[in-house]
Backbone bond lengths (Angstrom), bond angles and torsions (degrees), N, CA, C in turn:
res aa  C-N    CA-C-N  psi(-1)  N-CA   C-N-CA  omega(-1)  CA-C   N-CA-C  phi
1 X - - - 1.451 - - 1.528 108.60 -
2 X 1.521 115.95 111.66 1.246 112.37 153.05 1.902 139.98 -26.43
3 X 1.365 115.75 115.59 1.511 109.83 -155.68 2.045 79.98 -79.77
4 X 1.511 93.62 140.59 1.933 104.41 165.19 0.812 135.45 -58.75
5 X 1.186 124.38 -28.63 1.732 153.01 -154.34 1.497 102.67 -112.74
6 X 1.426 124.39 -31.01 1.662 102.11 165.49 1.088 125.71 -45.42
7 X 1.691 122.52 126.72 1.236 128.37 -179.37 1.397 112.29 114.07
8 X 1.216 116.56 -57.17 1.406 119.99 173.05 1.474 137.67 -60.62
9 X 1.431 114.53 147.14 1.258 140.08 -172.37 1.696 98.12 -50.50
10 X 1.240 138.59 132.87 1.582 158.51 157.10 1.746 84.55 -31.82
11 X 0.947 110.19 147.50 1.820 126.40 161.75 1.958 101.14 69.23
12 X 1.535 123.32 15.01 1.210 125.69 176.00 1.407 105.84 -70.48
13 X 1.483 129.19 123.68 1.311 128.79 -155.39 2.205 91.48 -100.00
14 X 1.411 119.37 103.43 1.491 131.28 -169.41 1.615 95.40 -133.79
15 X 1.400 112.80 118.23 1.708 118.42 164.07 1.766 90.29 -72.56
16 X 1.181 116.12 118.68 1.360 110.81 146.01 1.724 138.52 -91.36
17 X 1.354 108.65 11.45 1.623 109.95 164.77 1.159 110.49 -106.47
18 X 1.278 118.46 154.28 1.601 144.83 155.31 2.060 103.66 5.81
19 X 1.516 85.97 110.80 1.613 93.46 169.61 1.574 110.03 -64.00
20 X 1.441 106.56 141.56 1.630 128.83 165.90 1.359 113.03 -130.10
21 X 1.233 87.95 144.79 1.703 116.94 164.30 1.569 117.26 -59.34
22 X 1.182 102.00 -55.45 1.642 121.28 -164.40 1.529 101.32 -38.91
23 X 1.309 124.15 171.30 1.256 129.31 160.16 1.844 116.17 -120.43
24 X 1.751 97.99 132.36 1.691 98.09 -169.58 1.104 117.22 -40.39
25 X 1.174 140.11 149.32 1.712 142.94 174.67 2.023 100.09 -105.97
26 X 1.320 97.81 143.70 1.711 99.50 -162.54 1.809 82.04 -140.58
27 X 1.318 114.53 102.72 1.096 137.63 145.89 1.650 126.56 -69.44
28 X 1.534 130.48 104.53 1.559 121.46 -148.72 1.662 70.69 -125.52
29 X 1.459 119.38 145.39 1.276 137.27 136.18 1.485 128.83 -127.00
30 X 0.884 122.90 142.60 1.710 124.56 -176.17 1.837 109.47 -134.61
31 X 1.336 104.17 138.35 1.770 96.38 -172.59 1.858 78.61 -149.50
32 X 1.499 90.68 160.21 1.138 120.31 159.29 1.467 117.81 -119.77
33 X 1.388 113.29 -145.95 1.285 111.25 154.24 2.142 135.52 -87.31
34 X 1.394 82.05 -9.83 1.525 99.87 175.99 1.742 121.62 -97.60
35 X 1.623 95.95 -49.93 1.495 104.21 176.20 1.548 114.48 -123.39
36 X 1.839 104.45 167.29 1.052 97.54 156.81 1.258 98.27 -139.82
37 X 1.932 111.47 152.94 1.299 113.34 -179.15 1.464 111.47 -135.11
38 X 1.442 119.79 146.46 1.430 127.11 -153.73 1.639 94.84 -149.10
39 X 1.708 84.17 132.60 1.831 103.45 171.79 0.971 97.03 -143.77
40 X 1.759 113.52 150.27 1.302 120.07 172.07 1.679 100.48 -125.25
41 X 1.064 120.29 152.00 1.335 133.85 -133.55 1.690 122.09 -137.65
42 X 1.218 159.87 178.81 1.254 133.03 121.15 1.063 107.57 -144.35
43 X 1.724 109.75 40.69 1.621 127.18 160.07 1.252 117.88 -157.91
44 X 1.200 114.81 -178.37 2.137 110.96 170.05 0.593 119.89 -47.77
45 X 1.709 138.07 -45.99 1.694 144.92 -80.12 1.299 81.70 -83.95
46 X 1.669 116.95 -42.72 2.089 114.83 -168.56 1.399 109.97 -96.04
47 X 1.495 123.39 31.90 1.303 111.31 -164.38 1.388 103.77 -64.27
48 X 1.710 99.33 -52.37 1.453 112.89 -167.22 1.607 120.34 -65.27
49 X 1.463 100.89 6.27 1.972 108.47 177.48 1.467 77.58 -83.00
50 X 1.295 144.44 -51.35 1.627 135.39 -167.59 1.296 114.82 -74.97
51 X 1.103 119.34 37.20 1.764 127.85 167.25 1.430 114.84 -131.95
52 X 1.614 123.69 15.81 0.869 116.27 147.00 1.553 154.52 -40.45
53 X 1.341 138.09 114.36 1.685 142.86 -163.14 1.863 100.73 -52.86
54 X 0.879 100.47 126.72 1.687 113.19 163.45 1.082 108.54 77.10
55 X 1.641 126.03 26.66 1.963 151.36 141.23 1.127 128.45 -90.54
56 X 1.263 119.55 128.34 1.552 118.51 179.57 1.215 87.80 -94.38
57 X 1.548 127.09 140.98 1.239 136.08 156.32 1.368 138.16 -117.07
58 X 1.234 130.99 133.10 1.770 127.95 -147.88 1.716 77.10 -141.82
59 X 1.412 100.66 130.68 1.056 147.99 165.61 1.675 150.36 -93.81
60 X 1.032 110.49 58.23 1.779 110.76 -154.60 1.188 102.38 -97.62
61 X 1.675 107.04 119.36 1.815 125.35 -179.24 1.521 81.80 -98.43
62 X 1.522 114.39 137.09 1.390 130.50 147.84 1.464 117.84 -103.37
63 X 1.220 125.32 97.15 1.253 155.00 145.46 1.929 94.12 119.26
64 X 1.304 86.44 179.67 1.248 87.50 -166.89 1.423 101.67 -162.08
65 X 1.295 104.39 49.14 1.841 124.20 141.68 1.120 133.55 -71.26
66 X 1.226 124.27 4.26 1.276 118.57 -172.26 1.511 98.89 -121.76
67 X 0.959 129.87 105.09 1.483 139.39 175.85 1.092 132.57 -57.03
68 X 1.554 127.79 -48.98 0.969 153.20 147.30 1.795 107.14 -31.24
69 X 1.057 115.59 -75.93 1.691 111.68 164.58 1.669 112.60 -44.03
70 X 0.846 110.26 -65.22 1.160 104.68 -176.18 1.256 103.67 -21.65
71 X 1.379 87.57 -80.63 2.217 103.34 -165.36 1.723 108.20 -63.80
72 X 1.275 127.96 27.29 1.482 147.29 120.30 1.326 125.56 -48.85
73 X 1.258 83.29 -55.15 1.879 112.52 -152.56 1.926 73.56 -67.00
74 X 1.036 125.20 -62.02 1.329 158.58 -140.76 1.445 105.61 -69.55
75 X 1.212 115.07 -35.86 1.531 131.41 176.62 1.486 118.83 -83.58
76 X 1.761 114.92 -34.81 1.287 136.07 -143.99 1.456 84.63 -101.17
77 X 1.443 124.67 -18.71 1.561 119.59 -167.91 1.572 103.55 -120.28
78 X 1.485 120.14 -6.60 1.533 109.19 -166.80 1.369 110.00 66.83
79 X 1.220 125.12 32.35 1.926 131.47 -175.56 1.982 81.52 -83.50
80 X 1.415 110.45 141.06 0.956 94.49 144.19 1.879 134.55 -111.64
81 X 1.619 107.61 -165.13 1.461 95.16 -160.29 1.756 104.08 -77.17
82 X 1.071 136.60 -27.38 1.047 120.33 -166.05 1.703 95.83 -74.92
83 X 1.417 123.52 -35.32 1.133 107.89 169.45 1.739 128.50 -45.43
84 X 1.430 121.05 -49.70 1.402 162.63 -120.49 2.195 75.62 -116.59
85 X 1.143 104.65 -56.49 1.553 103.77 169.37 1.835 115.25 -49.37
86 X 1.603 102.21 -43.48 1.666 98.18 -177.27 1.528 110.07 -56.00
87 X 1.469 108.72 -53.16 0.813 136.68 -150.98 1.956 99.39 -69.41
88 X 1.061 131.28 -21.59 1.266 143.04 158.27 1.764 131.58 -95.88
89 X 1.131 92.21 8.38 1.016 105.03 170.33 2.013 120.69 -113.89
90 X 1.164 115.17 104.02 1.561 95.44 -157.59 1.431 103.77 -85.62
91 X 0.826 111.38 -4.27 1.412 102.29 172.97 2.450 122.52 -89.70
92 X 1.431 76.53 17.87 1.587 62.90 165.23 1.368 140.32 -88.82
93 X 1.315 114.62 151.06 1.603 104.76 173.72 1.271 111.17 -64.02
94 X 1.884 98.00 172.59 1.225 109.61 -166.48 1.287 107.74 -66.40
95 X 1.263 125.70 138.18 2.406 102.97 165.92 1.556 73.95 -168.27
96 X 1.847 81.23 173.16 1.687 107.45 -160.06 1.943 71.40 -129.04
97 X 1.814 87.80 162.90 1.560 107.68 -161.38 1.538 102.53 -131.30
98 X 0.933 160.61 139.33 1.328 146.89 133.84 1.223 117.62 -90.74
99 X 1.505 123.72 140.53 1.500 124.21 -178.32 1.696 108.84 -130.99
100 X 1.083 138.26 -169.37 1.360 122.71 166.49 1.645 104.26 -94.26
101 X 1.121 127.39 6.83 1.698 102.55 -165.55 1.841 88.12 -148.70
102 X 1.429 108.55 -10.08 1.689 98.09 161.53 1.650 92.07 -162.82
103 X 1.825 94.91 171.91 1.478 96.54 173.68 1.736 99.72 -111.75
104 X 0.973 123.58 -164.44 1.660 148.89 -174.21 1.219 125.86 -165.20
105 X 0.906 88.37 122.19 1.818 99.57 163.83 1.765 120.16 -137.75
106 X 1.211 122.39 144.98 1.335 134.09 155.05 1.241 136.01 -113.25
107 X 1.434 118.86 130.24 1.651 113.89 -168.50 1.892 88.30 -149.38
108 X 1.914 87.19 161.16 1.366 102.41 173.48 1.507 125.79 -78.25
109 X 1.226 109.93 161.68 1.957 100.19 -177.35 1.090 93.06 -135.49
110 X 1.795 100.78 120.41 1.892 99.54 -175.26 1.306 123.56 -106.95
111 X 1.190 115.91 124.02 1.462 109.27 -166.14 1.805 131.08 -125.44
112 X 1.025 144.68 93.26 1.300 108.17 -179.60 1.450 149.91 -77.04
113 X 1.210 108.79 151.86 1.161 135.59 -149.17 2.014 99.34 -71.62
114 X 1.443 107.84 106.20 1.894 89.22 -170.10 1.623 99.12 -65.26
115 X 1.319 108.82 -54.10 1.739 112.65 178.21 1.484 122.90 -29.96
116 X 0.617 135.58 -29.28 1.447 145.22 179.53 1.799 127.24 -140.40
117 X 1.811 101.12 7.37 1.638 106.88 -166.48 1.343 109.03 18.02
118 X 1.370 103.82 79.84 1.745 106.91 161.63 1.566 93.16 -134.42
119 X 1.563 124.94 152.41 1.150 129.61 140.54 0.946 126.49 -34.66
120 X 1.485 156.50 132.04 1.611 147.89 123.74 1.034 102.18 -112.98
121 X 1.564 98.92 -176.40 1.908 128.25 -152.31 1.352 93.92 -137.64
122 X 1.218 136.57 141.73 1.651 142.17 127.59 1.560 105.82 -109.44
123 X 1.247 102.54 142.09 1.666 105.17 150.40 1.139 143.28 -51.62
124 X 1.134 142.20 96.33 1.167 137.49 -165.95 2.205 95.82 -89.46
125 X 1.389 100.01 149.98 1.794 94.91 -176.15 1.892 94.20 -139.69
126 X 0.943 115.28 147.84 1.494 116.78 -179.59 1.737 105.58 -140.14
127 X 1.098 110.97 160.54 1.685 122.65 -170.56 1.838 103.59 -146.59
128 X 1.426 102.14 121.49 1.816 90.99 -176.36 1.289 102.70 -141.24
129 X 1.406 106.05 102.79 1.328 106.92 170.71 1.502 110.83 -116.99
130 X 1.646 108.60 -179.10 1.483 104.88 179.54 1.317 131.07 -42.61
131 X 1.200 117.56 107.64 1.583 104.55 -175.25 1.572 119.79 102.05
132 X 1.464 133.52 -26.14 1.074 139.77 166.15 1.672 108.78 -161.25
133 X 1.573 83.94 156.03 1.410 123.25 -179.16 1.524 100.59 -90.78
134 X 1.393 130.90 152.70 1.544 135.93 139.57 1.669 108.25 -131.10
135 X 0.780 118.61 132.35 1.418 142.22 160.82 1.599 119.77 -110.40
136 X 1.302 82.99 129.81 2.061 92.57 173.32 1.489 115.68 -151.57
């Protein structure tokens, strides 16, 4: 299989797995010490209800085909693209990132498969900055 990204500029924002139809699912929770509050989503529109002062907020993108969101997601957090590149790319190795305003890391999640008892891997990618988590 031809790699996608030959040729291109470092920080070129390319999903390299298997095109879908589906649309990402964006699970937002925010808690303090009193409450916790949970929306599920299949756009921004409430990102910015999860930037509330004195909330930790955790963030879970399920899949991350849609590029265009992403580099939302990507804008709305100061992520940058070469990061925002790992993170679309599923085939990266595992590594840890430091940035000034969040860190990163990506690792595999191994699982088997009951349908066919085989092992597989997805990427799992995480983003932690002050105040919130994102995972995708």
């Amino acid at each position: 299989m031809k790699n996608k990204k030959v040729g291109l500029a470092p920080g070129t924002l390319i999903y390299t797995g298997e095109l879908k139809d589906e649309k990402i699912k964006i699970i937002l929770y925010s808690y303090n010490k009193e409450t916790v509050k949970k929306v599920i989503d299949n756009s921004l529109d409430k990102l910015s209800f999860f930037n509330e002062k004195d909330f930790v907020n955790w963030i879970v993108i399920e899949g991350v085909h849609d590029v265009e969101l992403i580099k939302k997601i990507g804008v709305f957090y100061e992520i940058d693209n070469l990061i925002l590149e790992d993170i679309l790319n599923i085939n990266q190795r595992p590594k840890f990132e430091e940035r000034e305003k969040y860190i990163s890391f990506f690792l595999k999640m191994i699982y088997l498969n009951k349908k066919n008892d085989e092992i597989e891997y997805e990427q799992i990618s995480f983003i932690l900055g002050e105040g919130y988590l994102i995972t995708f």
